[in-house]
N, C-alpha and C positions, 0 to 999 in steps of 0.2 A: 955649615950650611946644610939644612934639610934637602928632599930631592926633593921637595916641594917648591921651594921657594928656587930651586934652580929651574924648574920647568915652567913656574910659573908665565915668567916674560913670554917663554917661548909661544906660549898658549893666547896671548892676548895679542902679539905680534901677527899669529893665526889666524884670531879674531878678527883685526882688526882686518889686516887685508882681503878674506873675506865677504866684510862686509863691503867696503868699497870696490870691491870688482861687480857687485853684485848691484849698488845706487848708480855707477857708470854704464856698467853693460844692460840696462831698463830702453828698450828700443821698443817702440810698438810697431810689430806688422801688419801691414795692411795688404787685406787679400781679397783679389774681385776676382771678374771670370770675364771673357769675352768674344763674342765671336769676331773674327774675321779672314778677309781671303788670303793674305799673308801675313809672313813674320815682319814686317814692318809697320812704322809709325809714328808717333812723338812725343812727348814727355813733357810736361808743363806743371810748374807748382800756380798756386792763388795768389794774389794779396789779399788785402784786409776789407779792399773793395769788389773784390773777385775777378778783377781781370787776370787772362792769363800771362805768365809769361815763360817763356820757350826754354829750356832746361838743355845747357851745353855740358859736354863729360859725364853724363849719368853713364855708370857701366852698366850695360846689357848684358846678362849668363842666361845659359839656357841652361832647364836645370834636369833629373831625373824626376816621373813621379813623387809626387809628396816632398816636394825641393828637400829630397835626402842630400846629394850632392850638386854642385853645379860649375860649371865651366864658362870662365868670361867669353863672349862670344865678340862682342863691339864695343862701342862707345855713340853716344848722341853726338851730332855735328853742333855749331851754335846754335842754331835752329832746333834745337832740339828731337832731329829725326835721327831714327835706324834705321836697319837691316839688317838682317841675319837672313845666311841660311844651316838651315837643319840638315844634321846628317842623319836624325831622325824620322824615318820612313813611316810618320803614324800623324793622326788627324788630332791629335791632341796636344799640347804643348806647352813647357811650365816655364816661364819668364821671371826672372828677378832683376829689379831695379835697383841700384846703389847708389847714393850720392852722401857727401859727408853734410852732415846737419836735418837730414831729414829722414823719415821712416823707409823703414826698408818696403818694397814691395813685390808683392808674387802675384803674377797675373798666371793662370790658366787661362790657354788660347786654344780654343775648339776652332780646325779652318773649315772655312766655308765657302760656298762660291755666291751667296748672295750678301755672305759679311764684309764690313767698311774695313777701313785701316785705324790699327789700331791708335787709342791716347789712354795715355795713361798718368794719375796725375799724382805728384810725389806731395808728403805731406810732411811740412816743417814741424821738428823735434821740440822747437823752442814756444 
């Protein structure tokens, strides 16, 4: 047996999983900005006729600048509402949205005191 044909497999095995980590892990994020007076709000995806409906268990992370790292902070009620609060002492604020089946989202939230409360709307994968 050539060391060829012995490494061979091993290399296509490589390949292969590779590639499929790579057609699985294809998420698109969706990234808005918003102002409002707090870290609270609510979460709602569309239908096909565009009504809303109300998003229960989205995980809410608060995250660092440039969502480098991020720390789960809450969860939506079935109503689809949060809150958080920040132990971060600053007028800026980077929110990520999780739910399984649909896109990930990063909202940057400037606080304000004439901004609404926030919504934010998840956006199906499929």
């Amino acid at each position: 047996m050539t060391i060829r044909t012995m490494w061979m497999p091993g290399l296509w095995t490589a390949c292969l999983l590779a590639m499929s980590a790579s057609c699985f892990g294809q998420t698109k994020t969706v990234d808005t900005q918003q102002r409002a007076e707090n870290l609270s709000g609510s979460v709602y995806s569309e239908d096909a006729g565009g009504a809303r409906q109300a998003m229960g268990d989205v995980i809410v992370a608060e995250c660092t600048r440039g969502f480098k790292s991020c720390m789960m902070m809450s969860k939506t009620d079935e109503q689809g509402r949060f809150s958080i609060s920040s132990e971060q002492n600053t007028r800026v604020h980077y929110l990520q949205f999780l739910s399984p089946g649909f896109s990930e989202s990063q909202v940057t939230v400037t606080l304000a005191k004439n901004g609404g409360k926030l919504s934010v709307r998840l956006v199906s994968n499929i």
